[in-house]
C-alpha positions in Angstrom: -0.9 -9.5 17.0 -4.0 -7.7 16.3 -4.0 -6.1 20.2 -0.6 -4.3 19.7 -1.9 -2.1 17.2 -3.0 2.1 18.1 -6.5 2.5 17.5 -4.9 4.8 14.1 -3.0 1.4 13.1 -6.5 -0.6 13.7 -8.6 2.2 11.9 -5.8 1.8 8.7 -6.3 -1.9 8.5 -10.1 -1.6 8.7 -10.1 1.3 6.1 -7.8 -1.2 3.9 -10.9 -3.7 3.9 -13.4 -1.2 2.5 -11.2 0.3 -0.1 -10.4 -3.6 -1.1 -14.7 -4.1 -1.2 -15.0 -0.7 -2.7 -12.9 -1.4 -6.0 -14.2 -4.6 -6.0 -11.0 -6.6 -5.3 -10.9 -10.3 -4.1 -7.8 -9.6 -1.0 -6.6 -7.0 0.3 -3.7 -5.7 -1.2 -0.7 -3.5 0.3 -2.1 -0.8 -2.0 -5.4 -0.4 -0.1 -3.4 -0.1 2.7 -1.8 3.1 1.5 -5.1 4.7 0.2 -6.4 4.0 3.9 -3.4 6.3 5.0 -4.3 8.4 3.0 -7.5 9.1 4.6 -6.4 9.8 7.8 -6.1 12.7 10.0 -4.6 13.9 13.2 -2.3 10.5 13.1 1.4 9.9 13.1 1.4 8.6 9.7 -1.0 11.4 7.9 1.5 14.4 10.0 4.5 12.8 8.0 2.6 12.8 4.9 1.2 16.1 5.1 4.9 17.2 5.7 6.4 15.5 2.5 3.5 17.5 0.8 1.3 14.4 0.1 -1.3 15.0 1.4 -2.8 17.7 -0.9 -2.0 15.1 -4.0 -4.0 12.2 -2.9 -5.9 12.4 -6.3 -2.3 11.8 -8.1 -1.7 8.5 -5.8 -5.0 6.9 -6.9 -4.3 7.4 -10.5 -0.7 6.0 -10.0 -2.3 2.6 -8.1 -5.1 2.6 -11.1 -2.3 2.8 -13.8 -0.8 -0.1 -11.8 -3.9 -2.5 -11.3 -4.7 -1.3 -15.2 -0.9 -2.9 -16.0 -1.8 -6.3 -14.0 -0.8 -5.1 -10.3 3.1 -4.7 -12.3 5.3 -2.0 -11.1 7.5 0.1 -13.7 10.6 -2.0 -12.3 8.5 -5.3 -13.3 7.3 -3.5 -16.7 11.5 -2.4 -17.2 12.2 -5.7 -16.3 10.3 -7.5 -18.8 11.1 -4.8 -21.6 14.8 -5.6 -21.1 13.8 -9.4 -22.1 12.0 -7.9 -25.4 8.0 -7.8 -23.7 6.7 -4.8 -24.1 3.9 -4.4 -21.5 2.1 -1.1 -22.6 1.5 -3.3 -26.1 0.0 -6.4 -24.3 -2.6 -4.6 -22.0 -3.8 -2.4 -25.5 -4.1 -5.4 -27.0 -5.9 -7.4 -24.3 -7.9 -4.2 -23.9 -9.2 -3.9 -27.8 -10.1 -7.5 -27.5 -11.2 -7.2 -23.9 -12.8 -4.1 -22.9 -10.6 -1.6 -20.8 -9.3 -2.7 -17.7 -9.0 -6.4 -18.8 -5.8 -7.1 -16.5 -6.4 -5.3 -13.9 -6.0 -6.9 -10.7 -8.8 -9.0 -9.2 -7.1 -9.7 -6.0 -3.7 -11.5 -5.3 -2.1 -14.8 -3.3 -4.6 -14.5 0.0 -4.9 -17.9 1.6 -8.5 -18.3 2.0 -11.5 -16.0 3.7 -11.4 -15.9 7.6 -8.2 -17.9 8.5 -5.8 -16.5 11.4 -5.9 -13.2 13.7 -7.5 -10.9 10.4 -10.6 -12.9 10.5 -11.8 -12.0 13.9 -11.1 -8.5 12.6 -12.6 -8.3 9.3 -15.1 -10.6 10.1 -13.9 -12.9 6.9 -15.2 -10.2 4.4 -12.0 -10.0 1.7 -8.8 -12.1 2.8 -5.1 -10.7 3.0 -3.0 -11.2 0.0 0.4 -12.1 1.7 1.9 -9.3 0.5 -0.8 -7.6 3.0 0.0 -9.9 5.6 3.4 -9.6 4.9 3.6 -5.9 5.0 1.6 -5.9 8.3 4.9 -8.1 9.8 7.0 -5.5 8.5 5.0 -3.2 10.8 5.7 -5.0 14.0 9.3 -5.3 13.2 9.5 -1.6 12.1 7.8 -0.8 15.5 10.4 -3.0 17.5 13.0 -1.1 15.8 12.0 2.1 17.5 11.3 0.3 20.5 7.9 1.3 20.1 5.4 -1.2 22.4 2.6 -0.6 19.8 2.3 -0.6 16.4 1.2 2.7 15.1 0.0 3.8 11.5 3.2 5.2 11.4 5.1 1.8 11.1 2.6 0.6 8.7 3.7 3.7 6.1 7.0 3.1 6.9 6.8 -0.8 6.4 4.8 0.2 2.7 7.7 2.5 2.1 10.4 -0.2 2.7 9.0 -2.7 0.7 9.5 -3.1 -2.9 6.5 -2.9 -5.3 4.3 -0.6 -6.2 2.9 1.4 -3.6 6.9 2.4 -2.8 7.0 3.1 -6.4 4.0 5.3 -6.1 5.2 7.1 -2.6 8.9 7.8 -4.3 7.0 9.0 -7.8 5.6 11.4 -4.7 9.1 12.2 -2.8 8.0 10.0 -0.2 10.9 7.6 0.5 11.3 5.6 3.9 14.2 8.1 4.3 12.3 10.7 4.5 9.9 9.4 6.6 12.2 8.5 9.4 13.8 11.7 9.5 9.8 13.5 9.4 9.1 10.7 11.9 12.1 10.4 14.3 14.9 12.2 12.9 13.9 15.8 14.8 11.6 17.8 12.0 11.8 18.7 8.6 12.1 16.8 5.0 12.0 18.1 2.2 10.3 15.6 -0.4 12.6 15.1 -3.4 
């Protein structure tokens, strides 16, 4: 699958890996995905983010992910979710962080299958394995490439396919007035969004 994606798409992926080793994570999660995004240039995907006005709030995206690894890896919708049941999830992580130190539950990693298994290892070299939800969100790119009848899978599908998905870096590009509807119509709809 590896050999259908742009040299952008294959520079995203690789940049996922080293923000996954930077903060110390186990996998790779879909979140590192989106910070690699962010560090592009001159791409597809960092044109339709510069033109929903995210680029110059970066800064504001990593604090959003932090808040979500410092909450478990849970998205608000998780953290309404359990509220509705009676949990309240701002109370558990003070607790666990008075008796734990700060940052207690944050993420370590997430549901990879093992180091070096499948088409990632020969390109990360079996550093930090996929969580599925990585894995999963690269599929999302090939399908969202197919879609457009594109024969290669750009960084562009790969912000759309994070966009799509539910969790929390969607959460994070909505908080941001970056929705997948948005993106298509900055992407392929003829020009301008407006970020909401």
């Amino acid at each position: 699958m590896f050999e259908r994606f742009t040299k952008d798409a294959r520079a995203v992926v690789l940049g996922a890996v080293e923000h996954a080793e930077r903060l110390r994570a186990e996998t790779v999660e879909e979140q590192h995905v989106l910070l690699a995004l962010l560090d592009r240039e001159a791409s597809r995907a960092s044109f339709a983010l510069m033109s929903l006005g995210l680029a110059e709030r970066k800064e504001s995206v990593e604090q959003a992910l932090a808040e979500a690894r410092r909450r478990g890896g849970l998205s608000r919708a998780d953290a309404d979710a359990l509220s509705g049941l009676g949990i309240d999830v701002s109370e558990i992580v003070s607790r666990v962080e008075e008796a734990h130190g700060e940052g207690a539950l944050r993420s370590r990693g997430g549901t990879g299958t093992g180091r070096g298994r499948g088409w990632l290892s020969g390109l990360v070299g079996g550093h930090r394995p996929f969580a599925q939800g990585a894995k999963d969100l690269l599929t999302e790119s090939l399908r969202m490439a197919l879609a457009q009848r594109d024969r290669y899978i750009g960084d562009e599908h790969l912000l759309l396919a994070l966009a799509a998905r539910p969790g929390v870096p969607a959460e994070v590009l909505a908080d941001h007035g970056v929705t997948y509807e948005s993106l298509r119509r900055v992407l392929y709809g003829g020009g301008e969004a407006k970020a909401g």
